[in-house]
PQR file with spaces between the fields and no chain letter, atoms N, CA, C, O and H, PARSE charges and radii, in Angstrom:
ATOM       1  N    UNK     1      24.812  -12.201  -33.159 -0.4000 1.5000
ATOM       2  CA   UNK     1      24.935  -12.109  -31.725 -0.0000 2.0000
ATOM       3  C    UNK     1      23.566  -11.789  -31.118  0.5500 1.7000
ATOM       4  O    UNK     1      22.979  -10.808  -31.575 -0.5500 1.4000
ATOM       5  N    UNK     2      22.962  -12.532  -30.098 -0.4000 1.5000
ATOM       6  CA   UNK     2      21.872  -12.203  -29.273 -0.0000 2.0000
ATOM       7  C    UNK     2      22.152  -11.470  -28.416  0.5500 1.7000
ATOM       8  O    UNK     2      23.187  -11.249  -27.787 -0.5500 1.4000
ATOM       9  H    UNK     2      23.439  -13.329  -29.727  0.4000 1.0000
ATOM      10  N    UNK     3      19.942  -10.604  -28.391 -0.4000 1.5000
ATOM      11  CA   UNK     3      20.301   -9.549  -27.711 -0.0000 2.0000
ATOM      12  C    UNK     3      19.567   -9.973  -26.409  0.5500 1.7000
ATOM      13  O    UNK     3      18.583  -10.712  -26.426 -0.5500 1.4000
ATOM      14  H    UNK     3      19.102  -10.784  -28.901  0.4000 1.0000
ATOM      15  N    UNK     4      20.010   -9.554  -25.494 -0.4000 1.5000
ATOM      16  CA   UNK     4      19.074   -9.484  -24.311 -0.0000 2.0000
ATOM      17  C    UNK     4      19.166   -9.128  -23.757  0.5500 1.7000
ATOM      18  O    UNK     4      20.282   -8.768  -23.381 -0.5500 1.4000
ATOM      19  H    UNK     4      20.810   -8.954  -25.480  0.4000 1.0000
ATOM      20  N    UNK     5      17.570   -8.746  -22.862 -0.4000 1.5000
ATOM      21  CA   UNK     5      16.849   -7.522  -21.992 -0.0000 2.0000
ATOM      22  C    UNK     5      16.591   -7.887  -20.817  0.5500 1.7000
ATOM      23  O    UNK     5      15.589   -8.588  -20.677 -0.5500 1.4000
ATOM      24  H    UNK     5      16.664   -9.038  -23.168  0.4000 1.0000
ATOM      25  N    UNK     6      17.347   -7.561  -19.685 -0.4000 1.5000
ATOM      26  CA   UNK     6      17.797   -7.867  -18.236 -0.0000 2.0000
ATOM      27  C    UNK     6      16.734   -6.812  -17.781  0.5500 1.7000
ATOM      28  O    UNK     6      16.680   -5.698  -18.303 -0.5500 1.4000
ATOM      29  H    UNK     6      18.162   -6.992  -19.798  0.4000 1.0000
ATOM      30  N    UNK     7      15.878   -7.222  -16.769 -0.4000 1.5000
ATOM      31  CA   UNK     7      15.165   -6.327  -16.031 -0.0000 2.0000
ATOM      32  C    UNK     7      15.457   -6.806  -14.264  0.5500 1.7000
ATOM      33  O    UNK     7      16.031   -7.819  -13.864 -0.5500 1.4000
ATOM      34  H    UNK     7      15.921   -8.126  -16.346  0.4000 1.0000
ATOM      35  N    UNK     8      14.939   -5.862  -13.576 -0.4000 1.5000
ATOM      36  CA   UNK     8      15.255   -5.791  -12.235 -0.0000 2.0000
ATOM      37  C    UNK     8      13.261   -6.690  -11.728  0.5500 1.7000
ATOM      38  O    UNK     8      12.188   -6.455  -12.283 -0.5500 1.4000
ATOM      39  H    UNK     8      14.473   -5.039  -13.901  0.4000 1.0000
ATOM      40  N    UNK     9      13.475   -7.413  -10.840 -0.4000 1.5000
ATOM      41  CA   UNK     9      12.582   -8.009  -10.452 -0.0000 2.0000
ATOM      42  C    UNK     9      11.736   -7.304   -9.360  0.5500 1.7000
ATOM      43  O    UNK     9      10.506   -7.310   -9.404 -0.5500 1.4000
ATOM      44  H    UNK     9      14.348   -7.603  -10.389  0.4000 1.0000
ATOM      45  N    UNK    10      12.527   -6.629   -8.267 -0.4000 1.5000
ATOM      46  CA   UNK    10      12.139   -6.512   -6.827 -0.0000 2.0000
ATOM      47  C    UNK    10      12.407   -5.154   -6.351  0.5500 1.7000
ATOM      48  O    UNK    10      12.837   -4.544   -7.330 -0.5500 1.4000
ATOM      49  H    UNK    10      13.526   -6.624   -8.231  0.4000 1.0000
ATOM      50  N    UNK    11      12.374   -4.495   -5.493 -0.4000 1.5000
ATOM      51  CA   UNK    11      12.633   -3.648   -4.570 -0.0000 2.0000
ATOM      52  C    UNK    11      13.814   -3.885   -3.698  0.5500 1.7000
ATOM      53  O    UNK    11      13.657   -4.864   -2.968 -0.5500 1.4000
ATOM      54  H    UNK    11      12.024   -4.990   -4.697  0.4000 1.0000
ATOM      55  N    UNK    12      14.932   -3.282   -3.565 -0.4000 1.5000
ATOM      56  CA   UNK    12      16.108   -3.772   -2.367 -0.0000 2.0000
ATOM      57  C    UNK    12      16.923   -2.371   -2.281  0.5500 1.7000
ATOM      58  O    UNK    12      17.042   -1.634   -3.260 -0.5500 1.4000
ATOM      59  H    UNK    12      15.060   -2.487   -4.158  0.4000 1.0000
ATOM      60  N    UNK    13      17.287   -2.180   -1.432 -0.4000 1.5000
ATOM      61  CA   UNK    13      18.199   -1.125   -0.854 -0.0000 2.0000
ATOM      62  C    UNK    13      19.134   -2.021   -0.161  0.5500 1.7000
ATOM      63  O    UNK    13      18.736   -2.465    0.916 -0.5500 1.4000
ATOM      64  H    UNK    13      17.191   -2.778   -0.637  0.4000 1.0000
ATOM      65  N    UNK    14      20.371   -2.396   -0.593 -0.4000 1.5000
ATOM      66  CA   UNK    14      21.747   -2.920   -0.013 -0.0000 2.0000
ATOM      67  C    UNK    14      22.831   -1.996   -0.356  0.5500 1.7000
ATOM      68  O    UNK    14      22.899   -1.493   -1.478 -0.5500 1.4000
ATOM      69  H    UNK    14      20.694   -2.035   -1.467  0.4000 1.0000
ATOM      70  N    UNK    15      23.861   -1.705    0.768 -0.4000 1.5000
ATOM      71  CA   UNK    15      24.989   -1.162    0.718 -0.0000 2.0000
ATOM      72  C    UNK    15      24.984    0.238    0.522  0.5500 1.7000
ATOM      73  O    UNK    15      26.028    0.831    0.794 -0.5500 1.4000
ATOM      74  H    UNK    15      23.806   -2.114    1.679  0.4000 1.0000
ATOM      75  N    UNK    16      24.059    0.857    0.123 -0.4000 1.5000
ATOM      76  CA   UNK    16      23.517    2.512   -0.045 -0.0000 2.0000
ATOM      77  C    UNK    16      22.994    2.023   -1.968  0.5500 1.7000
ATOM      78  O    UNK    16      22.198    2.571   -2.731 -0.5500 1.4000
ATOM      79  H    UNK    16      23.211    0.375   -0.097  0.4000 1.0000
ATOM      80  N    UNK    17      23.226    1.701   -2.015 -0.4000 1.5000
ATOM      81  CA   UNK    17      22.056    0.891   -3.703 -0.0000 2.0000
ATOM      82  C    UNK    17      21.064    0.699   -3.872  0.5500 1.7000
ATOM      83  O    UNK    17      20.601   -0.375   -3.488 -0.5500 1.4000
ATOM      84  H    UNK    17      23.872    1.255   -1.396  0.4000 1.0000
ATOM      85  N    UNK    18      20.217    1.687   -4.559 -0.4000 1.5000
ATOM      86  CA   UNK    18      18.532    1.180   -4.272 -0.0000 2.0000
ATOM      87  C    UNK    18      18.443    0.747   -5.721  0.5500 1.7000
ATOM      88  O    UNK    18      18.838    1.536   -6.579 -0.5500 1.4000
ATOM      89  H    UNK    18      20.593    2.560   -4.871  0.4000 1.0000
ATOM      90  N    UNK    19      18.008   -0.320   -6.037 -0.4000 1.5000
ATOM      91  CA   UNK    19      17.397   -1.058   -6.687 -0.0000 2.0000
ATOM      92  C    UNK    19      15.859   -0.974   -7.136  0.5500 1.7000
ATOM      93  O    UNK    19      15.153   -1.458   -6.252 -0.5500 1.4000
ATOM      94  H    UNK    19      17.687   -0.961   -5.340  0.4000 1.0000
ATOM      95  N    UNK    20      15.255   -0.597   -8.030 -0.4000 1.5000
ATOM      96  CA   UNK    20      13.839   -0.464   -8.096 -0.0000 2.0000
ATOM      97  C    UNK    20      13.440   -1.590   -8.959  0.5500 1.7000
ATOM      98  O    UNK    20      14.322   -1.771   -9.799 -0.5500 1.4000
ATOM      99  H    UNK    20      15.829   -0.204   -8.749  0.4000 1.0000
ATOM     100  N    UNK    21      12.642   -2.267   -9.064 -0.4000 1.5000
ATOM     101  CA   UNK    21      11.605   -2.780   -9.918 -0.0000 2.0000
ATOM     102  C    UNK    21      11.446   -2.494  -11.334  0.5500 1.7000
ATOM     103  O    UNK    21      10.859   -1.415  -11.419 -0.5500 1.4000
ATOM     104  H    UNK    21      11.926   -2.121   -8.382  0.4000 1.0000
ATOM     105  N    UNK    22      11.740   -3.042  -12.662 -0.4000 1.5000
ATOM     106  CA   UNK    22      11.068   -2.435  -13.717 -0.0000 2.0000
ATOM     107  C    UNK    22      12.844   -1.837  -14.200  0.5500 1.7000
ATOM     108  O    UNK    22      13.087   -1.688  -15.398 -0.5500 1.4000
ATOM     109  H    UNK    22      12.216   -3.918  -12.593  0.4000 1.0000
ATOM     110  N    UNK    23      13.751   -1.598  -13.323 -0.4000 1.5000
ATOM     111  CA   UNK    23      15.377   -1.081  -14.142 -0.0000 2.0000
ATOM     112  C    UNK    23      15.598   -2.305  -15.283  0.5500 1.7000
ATOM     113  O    UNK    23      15.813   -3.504  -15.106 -0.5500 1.4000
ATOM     114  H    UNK    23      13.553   -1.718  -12.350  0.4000 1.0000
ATOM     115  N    UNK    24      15.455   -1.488  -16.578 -0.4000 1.5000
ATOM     116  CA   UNK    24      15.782   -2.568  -17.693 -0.0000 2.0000
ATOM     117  C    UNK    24      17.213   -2.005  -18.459  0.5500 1.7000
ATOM     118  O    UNK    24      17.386   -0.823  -18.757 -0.5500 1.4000
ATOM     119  H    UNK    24      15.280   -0.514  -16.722  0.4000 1.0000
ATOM     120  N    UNK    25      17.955   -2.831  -18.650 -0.4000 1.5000
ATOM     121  CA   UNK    25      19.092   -2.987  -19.786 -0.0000 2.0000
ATOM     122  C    UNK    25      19.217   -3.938  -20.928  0.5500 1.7000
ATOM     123  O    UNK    25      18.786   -5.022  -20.535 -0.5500 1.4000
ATOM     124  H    UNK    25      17.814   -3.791  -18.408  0.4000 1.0000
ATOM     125  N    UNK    26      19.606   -4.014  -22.140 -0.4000 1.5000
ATOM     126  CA   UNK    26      20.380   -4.676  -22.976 -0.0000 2.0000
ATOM     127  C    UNK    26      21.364   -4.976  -23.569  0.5500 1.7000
ATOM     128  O    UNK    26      22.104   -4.399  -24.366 -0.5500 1.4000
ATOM     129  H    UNK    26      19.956   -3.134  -22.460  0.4000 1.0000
ATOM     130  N    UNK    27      21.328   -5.875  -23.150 -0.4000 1.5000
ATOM     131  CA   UNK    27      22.946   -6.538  -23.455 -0.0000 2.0000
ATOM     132  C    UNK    27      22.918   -7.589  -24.840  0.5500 1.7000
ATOM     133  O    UNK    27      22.153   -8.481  -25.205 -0.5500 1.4000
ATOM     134  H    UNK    27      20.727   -6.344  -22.502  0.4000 1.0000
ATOM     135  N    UNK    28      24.191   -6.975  -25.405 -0.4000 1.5000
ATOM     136  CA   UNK    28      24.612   -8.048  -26.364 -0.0000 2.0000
ATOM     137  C    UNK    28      25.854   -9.459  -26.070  0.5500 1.7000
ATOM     138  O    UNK    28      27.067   -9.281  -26.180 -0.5500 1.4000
ATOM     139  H    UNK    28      24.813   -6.250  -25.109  0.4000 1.0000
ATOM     140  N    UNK    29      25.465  -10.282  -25.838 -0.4000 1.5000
ATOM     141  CA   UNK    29      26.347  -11.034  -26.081 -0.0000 2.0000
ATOM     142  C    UNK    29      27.171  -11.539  -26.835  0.5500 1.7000
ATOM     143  O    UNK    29      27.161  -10.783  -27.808 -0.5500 1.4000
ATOM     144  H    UNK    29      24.480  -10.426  -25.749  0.4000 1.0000
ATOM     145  N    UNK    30      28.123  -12.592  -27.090 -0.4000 1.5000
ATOM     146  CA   UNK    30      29.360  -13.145  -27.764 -0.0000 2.0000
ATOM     147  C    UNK    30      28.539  -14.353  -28.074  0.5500 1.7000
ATOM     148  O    UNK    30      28.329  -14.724  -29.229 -0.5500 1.4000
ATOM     149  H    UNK    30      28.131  -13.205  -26.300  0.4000 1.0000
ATOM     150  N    UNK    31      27.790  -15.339  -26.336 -0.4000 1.5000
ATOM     151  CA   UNK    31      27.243  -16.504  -26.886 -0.0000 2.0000
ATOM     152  C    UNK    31      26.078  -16.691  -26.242  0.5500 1.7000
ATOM     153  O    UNK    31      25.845  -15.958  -25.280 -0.5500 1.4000
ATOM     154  H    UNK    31      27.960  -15.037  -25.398  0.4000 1.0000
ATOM     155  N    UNK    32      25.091  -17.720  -26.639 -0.4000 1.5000
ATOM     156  CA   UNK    32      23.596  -17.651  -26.465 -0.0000 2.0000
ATOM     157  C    UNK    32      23.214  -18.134  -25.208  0.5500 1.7000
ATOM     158  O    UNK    32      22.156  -18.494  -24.692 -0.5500 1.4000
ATOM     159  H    UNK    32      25.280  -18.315  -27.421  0.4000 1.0000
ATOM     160  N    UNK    33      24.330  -18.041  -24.882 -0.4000 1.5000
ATOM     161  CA   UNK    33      23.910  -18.190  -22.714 -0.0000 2.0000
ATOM     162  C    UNK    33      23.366  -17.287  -22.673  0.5500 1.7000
ATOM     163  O    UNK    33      23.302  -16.317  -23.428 -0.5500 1.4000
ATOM     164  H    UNK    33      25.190  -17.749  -25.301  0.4000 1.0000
ATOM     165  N    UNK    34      22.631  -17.687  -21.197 -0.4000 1.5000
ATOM     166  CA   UNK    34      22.583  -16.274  -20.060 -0.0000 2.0000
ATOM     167  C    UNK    34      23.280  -15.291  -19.758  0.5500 1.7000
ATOM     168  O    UNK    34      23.805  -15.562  -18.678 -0.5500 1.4000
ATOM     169  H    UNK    34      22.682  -18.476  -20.584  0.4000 1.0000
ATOM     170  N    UNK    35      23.663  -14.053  -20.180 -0.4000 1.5000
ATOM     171  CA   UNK    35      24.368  -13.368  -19.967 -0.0000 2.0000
ATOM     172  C    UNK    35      24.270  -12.648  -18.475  0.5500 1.7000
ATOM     173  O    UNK    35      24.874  -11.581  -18.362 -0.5500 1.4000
ATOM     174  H    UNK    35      23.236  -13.833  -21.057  0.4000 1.0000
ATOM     175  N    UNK    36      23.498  -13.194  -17.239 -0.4000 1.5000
ATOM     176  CA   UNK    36      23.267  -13.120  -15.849 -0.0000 2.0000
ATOM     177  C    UNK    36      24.943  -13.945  -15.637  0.5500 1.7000
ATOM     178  O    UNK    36      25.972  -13.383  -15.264 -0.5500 1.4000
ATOM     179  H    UNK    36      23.007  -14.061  -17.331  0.4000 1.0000
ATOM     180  N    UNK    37      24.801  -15.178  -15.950 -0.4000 1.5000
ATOM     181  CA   UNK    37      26.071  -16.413  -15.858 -0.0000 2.0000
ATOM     182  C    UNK    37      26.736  -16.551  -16.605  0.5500 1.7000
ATOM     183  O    UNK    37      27.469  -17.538  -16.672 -0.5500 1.4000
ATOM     184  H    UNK    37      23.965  -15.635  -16.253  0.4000 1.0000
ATOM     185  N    UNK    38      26.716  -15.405  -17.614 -0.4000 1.5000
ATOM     186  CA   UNK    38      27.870  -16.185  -18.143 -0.0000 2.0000
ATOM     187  C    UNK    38      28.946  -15.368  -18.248  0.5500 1.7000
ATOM     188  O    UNK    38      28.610  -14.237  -18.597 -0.5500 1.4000
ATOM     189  H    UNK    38      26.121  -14.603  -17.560  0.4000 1.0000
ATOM     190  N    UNK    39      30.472  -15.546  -18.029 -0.4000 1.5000
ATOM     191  CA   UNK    39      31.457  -14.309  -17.745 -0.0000 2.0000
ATOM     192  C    UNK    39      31.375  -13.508  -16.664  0.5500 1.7000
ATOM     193  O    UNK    39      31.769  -12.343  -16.622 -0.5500 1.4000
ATOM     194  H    UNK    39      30.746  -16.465  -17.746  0.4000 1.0000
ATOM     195  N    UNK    40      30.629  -14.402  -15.374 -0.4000 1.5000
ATOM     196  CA   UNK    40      30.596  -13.804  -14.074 -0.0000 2.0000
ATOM     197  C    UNK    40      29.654  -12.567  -14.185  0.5500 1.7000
ATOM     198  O    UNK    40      29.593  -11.814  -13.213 -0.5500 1.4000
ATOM     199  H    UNK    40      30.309  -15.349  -15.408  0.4000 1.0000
ATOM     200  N    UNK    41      28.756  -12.245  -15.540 -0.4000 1.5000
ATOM     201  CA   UNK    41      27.715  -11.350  -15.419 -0.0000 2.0000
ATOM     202  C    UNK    41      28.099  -10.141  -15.939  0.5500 1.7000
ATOM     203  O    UNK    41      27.284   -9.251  -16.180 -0.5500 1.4000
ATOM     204  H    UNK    41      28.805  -12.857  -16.329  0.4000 1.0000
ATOM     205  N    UNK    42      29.808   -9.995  -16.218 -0.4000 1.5000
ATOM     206  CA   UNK    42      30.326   -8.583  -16.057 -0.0000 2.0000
ATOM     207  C    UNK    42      29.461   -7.965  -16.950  0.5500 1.7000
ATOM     208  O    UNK    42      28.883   -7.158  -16.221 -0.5500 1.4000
ATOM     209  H    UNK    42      30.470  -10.719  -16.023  0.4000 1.0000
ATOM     210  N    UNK    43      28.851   -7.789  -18.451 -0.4000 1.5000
ATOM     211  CA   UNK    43      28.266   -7.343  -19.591 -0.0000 2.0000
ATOM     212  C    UNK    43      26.717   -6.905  -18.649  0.5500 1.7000
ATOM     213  O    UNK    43      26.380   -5.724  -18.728 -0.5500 1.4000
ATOM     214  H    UNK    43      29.321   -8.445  -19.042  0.4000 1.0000
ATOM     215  N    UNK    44      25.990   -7.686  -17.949 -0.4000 1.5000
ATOM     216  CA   UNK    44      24.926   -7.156  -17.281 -0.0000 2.0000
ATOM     217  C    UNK    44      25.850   -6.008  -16.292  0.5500 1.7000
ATOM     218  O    UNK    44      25.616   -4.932  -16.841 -0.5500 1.4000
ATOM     219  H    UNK    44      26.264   -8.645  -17.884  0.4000 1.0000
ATOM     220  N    UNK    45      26.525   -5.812  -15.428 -0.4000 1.5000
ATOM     221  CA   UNK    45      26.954   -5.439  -14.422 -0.0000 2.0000
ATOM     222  C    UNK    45      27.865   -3.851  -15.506  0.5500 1.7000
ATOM     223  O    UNK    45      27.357   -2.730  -15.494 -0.5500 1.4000
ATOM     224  H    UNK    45      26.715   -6.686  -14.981  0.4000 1.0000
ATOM     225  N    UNK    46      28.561   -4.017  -15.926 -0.4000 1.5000
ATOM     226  CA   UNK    46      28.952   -2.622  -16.761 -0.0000 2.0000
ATOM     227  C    UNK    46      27.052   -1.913  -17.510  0.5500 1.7000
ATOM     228  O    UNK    46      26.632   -0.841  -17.076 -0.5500 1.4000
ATOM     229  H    UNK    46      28.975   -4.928  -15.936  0.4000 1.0000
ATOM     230  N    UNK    47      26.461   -2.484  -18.262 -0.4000 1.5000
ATOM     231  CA   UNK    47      24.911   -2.063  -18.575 -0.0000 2.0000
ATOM     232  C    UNK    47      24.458   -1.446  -17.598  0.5500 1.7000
ATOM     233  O    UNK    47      24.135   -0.293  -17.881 -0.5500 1.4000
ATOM     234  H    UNK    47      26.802   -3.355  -18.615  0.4000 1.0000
ATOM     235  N    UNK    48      24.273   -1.787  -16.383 -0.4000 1.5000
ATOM     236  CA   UNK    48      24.137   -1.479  -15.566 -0.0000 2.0000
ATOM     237  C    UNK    48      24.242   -0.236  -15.104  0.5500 1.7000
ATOM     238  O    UNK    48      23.381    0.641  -15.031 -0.5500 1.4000
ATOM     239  H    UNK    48      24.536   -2.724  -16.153  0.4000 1.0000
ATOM     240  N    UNK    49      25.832   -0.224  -14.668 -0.4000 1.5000
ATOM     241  CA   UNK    49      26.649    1.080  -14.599 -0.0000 2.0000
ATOM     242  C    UNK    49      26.745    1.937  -15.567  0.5500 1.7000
ATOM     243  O    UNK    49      27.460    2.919  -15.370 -0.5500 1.4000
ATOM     244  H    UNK    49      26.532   -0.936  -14.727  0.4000 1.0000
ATOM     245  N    UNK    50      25.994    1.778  -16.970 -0.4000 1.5000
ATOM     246  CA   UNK    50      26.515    2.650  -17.626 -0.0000 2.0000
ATOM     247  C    UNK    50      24.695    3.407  -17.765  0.5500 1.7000
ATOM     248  O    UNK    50      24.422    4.601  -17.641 -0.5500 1.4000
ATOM     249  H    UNK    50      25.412    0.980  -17.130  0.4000 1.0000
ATOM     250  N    UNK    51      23.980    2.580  -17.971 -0.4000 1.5000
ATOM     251  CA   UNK    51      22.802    3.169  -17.551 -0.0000 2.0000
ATOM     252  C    UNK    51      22.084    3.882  -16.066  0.5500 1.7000
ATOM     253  O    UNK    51      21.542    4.972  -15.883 -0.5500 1.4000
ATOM     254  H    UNK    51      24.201    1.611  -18.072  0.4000 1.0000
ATOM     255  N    UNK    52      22.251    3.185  -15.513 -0.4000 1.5000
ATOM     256  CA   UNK    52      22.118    4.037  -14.161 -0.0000 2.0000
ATOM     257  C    UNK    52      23.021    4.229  -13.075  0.5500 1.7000
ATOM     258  O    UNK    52      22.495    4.430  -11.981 -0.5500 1.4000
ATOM     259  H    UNK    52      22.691    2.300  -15.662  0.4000 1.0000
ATOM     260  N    UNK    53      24.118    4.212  -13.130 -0.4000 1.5000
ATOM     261  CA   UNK    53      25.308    4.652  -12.486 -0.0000 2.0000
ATOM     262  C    UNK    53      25.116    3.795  -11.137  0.5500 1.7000
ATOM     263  O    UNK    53      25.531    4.271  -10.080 -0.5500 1.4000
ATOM     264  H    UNK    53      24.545    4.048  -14.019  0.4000 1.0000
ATOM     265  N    UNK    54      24.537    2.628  -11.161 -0.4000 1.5000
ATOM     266  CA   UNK    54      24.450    1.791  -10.167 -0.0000 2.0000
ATOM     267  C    UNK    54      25.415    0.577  -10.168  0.5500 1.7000
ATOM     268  O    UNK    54      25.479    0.249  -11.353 -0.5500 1.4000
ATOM     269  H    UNK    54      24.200    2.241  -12.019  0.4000 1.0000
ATOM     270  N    UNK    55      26.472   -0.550   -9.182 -0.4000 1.5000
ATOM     271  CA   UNK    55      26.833   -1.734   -9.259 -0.0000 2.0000
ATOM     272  C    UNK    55      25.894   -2.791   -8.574  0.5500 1.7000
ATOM     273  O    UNK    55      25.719   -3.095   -7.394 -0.5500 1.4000
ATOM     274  H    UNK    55      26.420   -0.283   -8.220  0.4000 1.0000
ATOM     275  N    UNK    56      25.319   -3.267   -9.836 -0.4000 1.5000
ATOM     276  CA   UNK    56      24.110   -4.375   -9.221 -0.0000 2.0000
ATOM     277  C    UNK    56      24.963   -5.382   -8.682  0.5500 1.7000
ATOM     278  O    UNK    56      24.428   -5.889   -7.696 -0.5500 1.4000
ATOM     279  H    UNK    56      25.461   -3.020  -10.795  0.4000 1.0000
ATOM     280  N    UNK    57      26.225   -5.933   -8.974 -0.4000 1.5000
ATOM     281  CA   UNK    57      26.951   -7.123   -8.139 -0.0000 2.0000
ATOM     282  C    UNK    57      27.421   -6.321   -6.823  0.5500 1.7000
ATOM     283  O    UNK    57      27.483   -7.071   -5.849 -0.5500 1.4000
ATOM     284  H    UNK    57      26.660   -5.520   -9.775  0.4000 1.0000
ATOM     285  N    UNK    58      27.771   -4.979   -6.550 -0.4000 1.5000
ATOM     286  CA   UNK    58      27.811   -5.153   -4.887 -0.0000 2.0000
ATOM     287  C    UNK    58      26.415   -4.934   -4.440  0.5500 1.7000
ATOM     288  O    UNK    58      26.299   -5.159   -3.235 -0.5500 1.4000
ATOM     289  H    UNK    58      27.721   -4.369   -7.341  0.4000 1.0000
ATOM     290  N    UNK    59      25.182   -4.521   -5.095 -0.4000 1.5000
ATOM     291  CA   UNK    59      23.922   -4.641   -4.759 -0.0000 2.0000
ATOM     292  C    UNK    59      23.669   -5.949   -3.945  0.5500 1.7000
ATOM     293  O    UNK    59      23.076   -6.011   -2.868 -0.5500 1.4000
ATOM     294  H    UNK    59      25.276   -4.338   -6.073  0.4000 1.0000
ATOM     295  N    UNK    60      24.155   -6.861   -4.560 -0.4000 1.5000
ATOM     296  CA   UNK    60      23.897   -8.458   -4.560 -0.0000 2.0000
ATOM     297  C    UNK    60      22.548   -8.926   -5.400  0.5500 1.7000
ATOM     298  O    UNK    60      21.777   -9.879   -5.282 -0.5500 1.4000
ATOM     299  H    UNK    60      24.637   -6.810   -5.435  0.4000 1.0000
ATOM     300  N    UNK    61      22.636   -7.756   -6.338 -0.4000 1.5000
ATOM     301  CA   UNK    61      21.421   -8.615   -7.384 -0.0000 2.0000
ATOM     302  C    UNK    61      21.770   -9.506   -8.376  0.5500 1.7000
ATOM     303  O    UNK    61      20.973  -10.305   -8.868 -0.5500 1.4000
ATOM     304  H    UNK    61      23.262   -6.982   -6.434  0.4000 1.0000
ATOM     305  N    UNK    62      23.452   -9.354   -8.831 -0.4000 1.5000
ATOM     306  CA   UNK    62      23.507  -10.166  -10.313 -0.0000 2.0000
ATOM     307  C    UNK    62      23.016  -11.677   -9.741  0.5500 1.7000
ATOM     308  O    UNK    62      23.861  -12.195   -9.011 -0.5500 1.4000
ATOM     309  H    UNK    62      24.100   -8.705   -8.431  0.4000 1.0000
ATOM     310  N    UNK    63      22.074  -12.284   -9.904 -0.4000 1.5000
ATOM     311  CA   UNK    63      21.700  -13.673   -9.833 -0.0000 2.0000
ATOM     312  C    UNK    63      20.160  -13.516  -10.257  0.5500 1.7000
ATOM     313  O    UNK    63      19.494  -12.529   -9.947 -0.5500 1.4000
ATOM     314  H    UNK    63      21.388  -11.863  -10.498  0.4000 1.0000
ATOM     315  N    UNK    64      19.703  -14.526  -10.951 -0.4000 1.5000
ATOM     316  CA   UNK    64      18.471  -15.012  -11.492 -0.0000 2.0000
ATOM     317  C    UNK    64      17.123  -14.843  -10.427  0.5500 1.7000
ATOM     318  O    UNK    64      15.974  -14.750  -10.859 -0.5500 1.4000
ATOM     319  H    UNK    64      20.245  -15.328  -11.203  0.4000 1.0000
ATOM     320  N    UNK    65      17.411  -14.824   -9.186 -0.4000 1.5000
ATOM     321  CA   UNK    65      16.239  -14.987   -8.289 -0.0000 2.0000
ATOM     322  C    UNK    65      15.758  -13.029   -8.301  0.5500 1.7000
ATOM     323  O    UNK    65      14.619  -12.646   -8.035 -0.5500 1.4000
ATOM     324  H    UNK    65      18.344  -14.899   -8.834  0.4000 1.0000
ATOM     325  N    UNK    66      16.964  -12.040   -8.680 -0.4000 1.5000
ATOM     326  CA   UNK    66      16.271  -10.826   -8.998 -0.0000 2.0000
ATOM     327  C    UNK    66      16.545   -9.806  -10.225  0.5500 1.7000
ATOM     328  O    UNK    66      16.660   -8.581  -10.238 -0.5500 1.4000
ATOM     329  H    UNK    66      17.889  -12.351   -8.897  0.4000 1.0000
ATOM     330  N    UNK    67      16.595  -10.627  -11.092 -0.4000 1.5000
ATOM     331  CA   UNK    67      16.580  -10.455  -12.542 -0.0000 2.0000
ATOM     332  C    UNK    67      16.146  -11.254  -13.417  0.5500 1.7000
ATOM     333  O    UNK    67      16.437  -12.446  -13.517 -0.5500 1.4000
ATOM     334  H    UNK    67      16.502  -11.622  -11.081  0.4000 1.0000
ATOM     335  N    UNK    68      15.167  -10.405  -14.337 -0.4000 1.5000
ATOM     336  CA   UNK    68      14.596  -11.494  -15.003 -0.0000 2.0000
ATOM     337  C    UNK    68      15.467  -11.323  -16.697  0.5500 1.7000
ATOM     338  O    UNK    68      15.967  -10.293  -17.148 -0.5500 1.4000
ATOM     339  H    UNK    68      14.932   -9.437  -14.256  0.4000 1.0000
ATOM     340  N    UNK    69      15.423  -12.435  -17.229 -0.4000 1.5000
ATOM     341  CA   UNK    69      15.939  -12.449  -18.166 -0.0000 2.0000
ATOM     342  C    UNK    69      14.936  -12.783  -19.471  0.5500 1.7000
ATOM     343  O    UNK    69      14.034  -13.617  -19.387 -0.5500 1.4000
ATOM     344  H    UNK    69      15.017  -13.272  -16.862  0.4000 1.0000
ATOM     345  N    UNK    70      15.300  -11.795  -21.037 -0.4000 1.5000
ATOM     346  CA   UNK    70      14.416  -12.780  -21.879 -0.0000 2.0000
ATOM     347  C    UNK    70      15.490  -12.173  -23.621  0.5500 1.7000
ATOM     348  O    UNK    70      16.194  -11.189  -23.843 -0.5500 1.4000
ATOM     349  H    UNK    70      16.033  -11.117  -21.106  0.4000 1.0000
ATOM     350  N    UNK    71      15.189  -13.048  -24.240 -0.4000 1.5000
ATOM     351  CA   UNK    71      16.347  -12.962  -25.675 -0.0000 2.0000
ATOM     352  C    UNK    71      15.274  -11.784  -26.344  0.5500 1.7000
ATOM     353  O    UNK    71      14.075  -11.793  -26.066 -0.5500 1.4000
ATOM     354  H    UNK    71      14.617  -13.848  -24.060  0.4000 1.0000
ATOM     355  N    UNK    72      15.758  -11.000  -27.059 -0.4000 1.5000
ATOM     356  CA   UNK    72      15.003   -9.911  -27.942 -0.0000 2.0000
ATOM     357  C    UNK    72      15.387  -10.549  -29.336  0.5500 1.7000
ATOM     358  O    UNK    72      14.480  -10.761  -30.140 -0.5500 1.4000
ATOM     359  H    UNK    72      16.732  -10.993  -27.284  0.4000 1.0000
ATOM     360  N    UNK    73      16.077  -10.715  -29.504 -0.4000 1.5000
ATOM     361  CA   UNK    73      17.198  -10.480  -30.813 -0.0000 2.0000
ATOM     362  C    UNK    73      18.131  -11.345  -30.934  0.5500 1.7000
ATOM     363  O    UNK    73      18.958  -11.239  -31.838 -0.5500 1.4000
ATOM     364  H    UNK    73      16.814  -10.543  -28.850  0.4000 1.0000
């Protein structure tokens, strides 16, 4: 199973959510997609929450234009 390391791209404060630059998680996946797209993101979006007690999908970050994605593993 591949691993991969979701980082935060930008600066944004939406909904009372601040978002910083440089917030990294890893996620394991099931399959060698994007795990941004694939399963509606949920595996980035729980990482997320479980690391910084933040929801990046009501943020409106889960999408590629402010997360960068890259395979570790």
């Amino acid at each position: 199973m591949p691993i991969f390391q979701i980082t935060t791209k930008h600066r944004k404060s939406v909904n009372g959510i601040l978002i910083e630059p440089g917030m990294t998680v890893q996620v394991v996946s099931q399959s060698f997609g994007n795990p941004v797209c694939t399963n509606g993101g949920q595996p980035v979006v729980d990482a997320f929450m479980r690391i910084y007690g933040i929801d990046i999908k009501k943020a409106g970050c889960l999408n590629m234009a402010d997360l960068e994605v890259e395979k570790v593993g």
